[in-house]
C-alpha positions in Angstrom: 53.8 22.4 35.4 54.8 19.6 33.5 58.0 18.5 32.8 60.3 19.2 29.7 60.0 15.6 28.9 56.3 15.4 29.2 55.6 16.0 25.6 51.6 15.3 26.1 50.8 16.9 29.3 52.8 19.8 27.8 50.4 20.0 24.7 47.1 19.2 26.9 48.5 22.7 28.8 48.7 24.6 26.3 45.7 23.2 24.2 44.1 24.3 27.6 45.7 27.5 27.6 44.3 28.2 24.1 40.6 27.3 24.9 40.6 29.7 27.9 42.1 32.5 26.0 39.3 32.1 23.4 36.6 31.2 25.7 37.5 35.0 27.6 38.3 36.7 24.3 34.3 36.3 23.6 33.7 37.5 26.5 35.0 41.0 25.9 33.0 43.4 24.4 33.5 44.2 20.9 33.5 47.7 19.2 30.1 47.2 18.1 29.0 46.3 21.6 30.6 49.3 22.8 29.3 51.8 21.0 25.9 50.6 21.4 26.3 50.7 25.4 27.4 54.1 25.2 24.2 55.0 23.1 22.5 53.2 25.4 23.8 55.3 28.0 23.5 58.6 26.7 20.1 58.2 25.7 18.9 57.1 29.5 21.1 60.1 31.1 19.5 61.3 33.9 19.1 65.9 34.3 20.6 67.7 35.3 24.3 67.2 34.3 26.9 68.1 36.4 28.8 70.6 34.9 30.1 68.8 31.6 29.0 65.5 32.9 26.3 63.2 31.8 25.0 61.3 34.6 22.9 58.2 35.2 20.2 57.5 38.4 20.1 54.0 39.2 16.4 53.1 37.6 18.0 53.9 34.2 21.2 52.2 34.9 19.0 48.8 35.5 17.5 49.8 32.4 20.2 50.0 30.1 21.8 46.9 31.9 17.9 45.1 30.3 19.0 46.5 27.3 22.6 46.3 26.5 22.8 42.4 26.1 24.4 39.5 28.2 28.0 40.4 27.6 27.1 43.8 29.7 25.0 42.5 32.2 27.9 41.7 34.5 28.8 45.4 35.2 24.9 46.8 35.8 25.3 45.4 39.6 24.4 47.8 42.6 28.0 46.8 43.9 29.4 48.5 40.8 27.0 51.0 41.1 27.5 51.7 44.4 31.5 51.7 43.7 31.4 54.6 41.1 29.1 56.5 43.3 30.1 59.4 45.0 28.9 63.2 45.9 26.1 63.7 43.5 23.3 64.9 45.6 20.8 63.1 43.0 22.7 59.7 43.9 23.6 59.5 40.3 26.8 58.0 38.5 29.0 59.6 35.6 28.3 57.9 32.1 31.6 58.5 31.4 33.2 57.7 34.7 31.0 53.6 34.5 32.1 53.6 30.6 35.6 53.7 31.7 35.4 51.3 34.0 33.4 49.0 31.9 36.1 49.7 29.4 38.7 48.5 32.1 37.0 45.7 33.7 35.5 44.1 29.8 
């Protein structure tokens, strides 16, 4: 860190600072963005639900990840998918269990 007295390097940090924070703000989905994954989502569910759950295979998850736009396309990974996978005997994922984490992680 620079020091109290280093007036310009203290500016160039925080000048720095700002342009990251902006640079990661448009990274983050927006509402907009949001709703339109989870449409996305619901519309490429994959039968039968379990129990109250809507759930995804992973063909349709690599599908919605073609469709949802570049700010999304970091989460449709089969490391993510993999990670939210657990007893469905159809090897499926909860919709609402990867929109959570998406909501976490974005």
């Amino acid at each position: 860190l620079p020091a109290e007295d280093e007036v310009l390097l203290q500016k160039l940090r925080e000048e720095s600072r700002a342009v990251f924070l902006q640079r990661k703000s448009r990274e983050l989905l927006d509402n907009e963005e949001l709703q339109n994954l989870w449409f996305l989502l619901d519309k490429h569910q994959t039968s039968p639900m379990m129990g109250e759950e809507a759930m995804i295979n992973y063909e349709n998850f690599l599908k919605v990840g073609e469709k949802a736009g570049p700010k999304c396309k970091q989460f449709f990974t089969a490391k993510i998918f993999a990670k939210l996978l657990h007893s469905d005997p159809y090897g499926r994922v909860s919709i609402m269990q990867f929109f959570n984490y998406v909501m976490r992680k974005g």
